[in-house]
N, C-alpha and C positions, 0 to 999 in steps of 0.2 A: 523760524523755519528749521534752521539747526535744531534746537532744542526737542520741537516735536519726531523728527528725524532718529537724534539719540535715542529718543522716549520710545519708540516702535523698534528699532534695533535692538533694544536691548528686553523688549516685552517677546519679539520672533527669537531671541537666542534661546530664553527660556525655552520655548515650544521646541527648538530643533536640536536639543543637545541627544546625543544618543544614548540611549537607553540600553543598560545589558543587563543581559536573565541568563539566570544559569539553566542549560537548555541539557536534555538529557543526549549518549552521545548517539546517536543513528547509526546504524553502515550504510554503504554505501547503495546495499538493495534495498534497504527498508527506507519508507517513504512515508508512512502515517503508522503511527503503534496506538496502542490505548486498546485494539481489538483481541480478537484470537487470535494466539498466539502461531506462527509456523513456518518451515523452512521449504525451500523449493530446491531438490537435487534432481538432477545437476543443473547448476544456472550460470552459465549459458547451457542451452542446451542444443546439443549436435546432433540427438539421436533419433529415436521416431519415440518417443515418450519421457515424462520427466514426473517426478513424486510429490508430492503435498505432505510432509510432515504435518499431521498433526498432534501440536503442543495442547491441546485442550478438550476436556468432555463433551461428551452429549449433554451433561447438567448444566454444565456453564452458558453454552451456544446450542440452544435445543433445535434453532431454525436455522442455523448456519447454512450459507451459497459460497458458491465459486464464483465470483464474475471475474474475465478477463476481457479488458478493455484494449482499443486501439489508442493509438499517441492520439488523437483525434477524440478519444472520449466515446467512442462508439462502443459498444456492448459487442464480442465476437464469439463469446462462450459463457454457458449460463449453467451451472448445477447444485443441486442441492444436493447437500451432503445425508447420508442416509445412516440410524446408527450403526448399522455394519461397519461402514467407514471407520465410526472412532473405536468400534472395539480393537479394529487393524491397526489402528493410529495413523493408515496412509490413505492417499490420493493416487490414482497412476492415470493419468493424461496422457492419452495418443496425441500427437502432435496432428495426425491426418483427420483421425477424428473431430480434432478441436480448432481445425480447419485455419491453420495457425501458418502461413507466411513467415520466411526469414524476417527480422524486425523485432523490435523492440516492443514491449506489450505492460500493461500493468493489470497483475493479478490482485485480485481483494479477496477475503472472505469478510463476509457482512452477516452481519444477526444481529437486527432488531436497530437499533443505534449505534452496534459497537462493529466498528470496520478495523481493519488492517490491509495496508496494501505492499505490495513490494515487486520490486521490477522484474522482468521476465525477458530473457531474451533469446530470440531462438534464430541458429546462426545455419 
């Protein structure tokens, strides 16, 4: 009974030793990368609007959106980006319009498979 015992202990170590990956480094807003690129000023935001930097083309992201999400995962703001926008390289979100609550929020830009998301907070 010992013996079989040893024989599982030491078959489960194998399976649960920790594994490390070198992980690319995040900040502290950004939350999912791999997508369009973009920065959100000012974050937090105090005011009655805040900006969408955008880091990327209409060639790269031809159908790119805005979605900004509730901590809840609910959908509270939906726009497509139009090429006007990228020849501006910005975004400018009314807070009133975008019907946006003190709270924490998580913005994406999504095109096609490739997302990016980063936290939003409006104080």
């Amino acid at each position: 009974m010992k013996k079989i015992f040893f024989v599982i202990l030491i078959l489960a170590s194998a399976y649960l030793r920790p594994v490390s990956a070198a992980l690319p480094p995040v900040s502290g807003d950004e939350l999912l990368g791999g997508g369009p690129s973009f920065t959100i000023t000012p974050n937090p935001v105090s005011g009655s609007y805040f900006s969408l930097n955008l880091d990327f083309s209409y060639n790269e992201y031809p159908d790119a959106a805005i979605i900004i999400s509730d901590v809840l995962g609910k959908t509270v703001y939906f726009q497509s980006l139009k090429q006007s926008d990228f020849a501006e390289g910005r975004v400018r979100i009314t807070v009133m319009d975008a019907n946006l609550d003190k709270g924490v929020y998580f913005l994406q830009i999504k095109s096609g498979d490739a997302t990016k998301t980063q936290k939003l907070a409006i104080r």
